[in-house]
C-alpha positions in Angstrom: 206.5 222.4 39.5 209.9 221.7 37.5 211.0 218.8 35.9 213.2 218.5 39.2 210.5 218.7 41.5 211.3 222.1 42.8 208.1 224.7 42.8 208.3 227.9 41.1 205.4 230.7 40.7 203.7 232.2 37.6 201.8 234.7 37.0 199.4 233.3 34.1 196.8 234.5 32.3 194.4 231.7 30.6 191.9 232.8 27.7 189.7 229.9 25.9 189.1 229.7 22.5 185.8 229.6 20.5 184.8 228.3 17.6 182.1 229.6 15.0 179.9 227.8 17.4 180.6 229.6 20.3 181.9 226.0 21.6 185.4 226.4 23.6 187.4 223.6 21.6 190.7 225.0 23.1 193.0 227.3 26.1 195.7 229.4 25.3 198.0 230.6 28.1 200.5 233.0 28.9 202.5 232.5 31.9 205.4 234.6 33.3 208.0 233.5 36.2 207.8 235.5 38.7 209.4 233.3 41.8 212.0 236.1 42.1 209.6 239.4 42.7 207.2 237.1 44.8 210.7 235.9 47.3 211.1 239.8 47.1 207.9 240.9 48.3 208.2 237.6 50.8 211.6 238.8 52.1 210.3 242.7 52.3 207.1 241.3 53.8 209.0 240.0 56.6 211.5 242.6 56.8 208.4 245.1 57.8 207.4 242.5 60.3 210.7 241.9 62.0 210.7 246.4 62.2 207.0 246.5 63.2 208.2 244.5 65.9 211.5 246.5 67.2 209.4 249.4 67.0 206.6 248.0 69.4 209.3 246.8 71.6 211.1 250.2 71.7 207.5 252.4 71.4 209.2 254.1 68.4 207.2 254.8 65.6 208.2 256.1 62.0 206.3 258.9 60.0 206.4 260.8 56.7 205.0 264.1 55.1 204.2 264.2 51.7 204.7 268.3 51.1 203.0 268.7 47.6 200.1 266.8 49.6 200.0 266.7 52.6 199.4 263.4 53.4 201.0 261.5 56.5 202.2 258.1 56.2 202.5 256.2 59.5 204.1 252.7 60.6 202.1 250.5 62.8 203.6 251.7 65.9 202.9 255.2 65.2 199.1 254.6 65.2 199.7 252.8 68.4 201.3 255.6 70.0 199.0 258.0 69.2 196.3 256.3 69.7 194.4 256.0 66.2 192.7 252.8 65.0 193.9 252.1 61.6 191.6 251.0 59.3 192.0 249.9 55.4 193.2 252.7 52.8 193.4 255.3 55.6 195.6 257.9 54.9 196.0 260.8 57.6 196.6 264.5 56.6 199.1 266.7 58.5 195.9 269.1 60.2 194.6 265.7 61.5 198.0 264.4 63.2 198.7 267.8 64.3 194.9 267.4 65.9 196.7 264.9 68.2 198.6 267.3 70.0 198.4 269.3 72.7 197.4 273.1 71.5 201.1 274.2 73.0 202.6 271.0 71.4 200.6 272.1 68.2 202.3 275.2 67.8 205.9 273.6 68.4 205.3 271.7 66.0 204.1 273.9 63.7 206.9 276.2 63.9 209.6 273.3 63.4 207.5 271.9 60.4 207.6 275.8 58.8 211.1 275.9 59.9 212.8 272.5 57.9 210.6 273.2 55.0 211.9 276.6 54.9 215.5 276.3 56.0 216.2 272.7 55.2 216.3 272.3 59.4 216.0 269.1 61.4 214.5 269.1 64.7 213.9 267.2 67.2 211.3 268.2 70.2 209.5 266.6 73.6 206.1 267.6 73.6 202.5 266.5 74.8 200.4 264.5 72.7 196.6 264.0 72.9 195.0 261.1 72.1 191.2 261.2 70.7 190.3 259.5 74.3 191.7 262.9 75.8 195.0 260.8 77.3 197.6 263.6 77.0 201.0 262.5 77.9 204.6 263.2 76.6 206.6 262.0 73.2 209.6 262.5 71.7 209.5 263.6 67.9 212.1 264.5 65.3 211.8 265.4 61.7 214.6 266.2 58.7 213.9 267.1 55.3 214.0 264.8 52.0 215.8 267.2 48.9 214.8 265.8 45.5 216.8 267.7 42.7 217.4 270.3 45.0 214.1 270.6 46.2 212.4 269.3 49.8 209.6 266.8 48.9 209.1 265.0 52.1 209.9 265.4 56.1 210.4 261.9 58.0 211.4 261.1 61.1 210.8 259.1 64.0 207.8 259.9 67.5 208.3 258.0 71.0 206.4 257.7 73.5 208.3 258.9 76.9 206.0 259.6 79.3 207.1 257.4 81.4 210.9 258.7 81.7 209.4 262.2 81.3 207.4 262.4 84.5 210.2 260.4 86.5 212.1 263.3 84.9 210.2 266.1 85.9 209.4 264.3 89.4 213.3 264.5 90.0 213.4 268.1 89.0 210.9 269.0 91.9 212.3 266.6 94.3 215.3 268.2 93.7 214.4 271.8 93.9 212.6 270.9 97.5 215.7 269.6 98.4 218.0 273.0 97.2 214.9 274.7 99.5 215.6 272.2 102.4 219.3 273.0 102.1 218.7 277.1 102.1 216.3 276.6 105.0 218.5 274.3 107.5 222.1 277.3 106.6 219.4 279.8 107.8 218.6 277.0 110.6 222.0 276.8 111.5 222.8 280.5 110.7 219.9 281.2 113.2 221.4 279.1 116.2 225.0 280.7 115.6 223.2 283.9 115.8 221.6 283.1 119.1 224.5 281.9 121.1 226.7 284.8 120.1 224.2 287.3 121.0 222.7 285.7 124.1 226.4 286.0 125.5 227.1 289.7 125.7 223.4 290.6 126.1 223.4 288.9 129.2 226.2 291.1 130.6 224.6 293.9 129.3 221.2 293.3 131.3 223.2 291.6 134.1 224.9 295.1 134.7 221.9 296.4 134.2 220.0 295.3 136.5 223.3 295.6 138.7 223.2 299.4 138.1 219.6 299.8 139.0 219.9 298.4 142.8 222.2 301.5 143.1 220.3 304.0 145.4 222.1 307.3 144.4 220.6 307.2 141.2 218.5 310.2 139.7 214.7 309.9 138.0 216.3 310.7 134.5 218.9 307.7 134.9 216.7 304.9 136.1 213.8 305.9 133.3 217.0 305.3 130.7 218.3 302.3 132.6 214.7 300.6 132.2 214.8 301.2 128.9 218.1 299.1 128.4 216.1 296.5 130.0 213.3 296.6 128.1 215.2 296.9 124.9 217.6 293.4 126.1 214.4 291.8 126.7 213.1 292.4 122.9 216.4 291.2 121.7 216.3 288.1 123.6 212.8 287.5 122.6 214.1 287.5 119.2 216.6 285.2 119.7 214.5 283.0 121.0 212.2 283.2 117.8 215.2 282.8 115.9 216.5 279.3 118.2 212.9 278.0 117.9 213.3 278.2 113.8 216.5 276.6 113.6 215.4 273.5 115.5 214.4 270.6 113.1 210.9 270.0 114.5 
């Protein structure tokens, strides 16, 4: 505490002293201000906090590879998503988070890792995670490369979980491509009824004259036999047309 009341904070280090007696007759004391590192780590403490926080809110989690090592470092969220209990000191390698994938995912993400460490490429991907429970659903992941003196020592990037928008997603797609089927199936509805009111019109002249032809009595063997097969062949049309007015109707 100052001389004006305000506080302050130390780092102190206290040591007694001895005499030939082994008897402490005295302390000696070394203390350091350090109020300004402490509000530091304070303010960076809450800063962390406050993004923990937005990225709960917006199930975004942060990430980063170390490439000489391999080890993952992961925000709060990030275990959250993926479903991982953190525990004290833990520090995930890149076989185990890639573990947590799908085996297709796996290989995505494999090749995009190989890819920005190679060519200096970011990416960004939507693939299935799989949590240790077996959950699998979707999230969205990107990754860039960190150049130090020329040289990539680090990917980061960012994993969300969208399975919810996803699946609406991929819901929609089918919905929609029923509905492009509907569509094809009610123009060959309608295409069907067209088709059985134009025909139906001259094929009933056809077998009305016909049949008119047949009551004829001065008609050979060879004529009749040909005339039946008119018949015969109007009938299979118009039981075709009837197939084809039954399909168009909605029920």
């Amino acid at each position: 505490k100052k001389k004006n009341g305000d506080y302050y904070y130390v780092h102190t280090i206290i040591t007694p002293l001895l005499d030939h007696e082994n008897n402490i007759f005295a302390y000696l004391s070394i203390r350091q201000d350090i109020s300004e590192s402490v509000k530091t780590e304070l303010y960076l403490a809450k800063i962390i906090t406050i993004l923990n926080e937005t990225s709960a809110s917006a199930k975004v989690g942060g990430w980063e590879l170390n490439v000489s090592t391999g080890e993952l470092t992961w925000t709060d969220e990030t275990f959250r998503i993926l479903g991982v209990e953190k525990t004290e000191g833990q520090q995930p390698m890149l076989p185990e988070g890639l573990s947590l994938f799908t085996p297709h995912g796996q290989t995505i993400i494999e090749d995009a890792i190989n890819l920005a460490l190679t060519l200096g490429e970011p990416y960004s991907l939507e693939v299935q995670a799989k949590t240790v429970d077996g959950r699998v659903f979707w999230v969205y992941t990107n990754g860039k490369p960190n150049f130090k003196d020329g040289k990539i020592v680090s990917l980061s990037g960012t994993i969300q979980d969208i399975d919810s928008r996803k699946k609406a997603e991929l819901s929609y797609n089918l919905e929609r491509q029923k509905s492009i089927q509907s569509a094809k199936l009610a123009s060959i509805g309608e295409l069907a009824a067209s088709m059985g009111h134009e025909i139906n019109n001259p094929l009933g002249i056809i077998s009305g004259y016909t049949e008119l032809m047949l009551q004829s009595s001065d008609l050979s063997e060879k004529t009749i036999s040909k005339l039946d097969i008119v018949l015969k062949s109007c009938g299979r049309i118009s039981h075709i047309v009837n197939r084809l007015r039954k399909f168009s109707r909605t029920e």
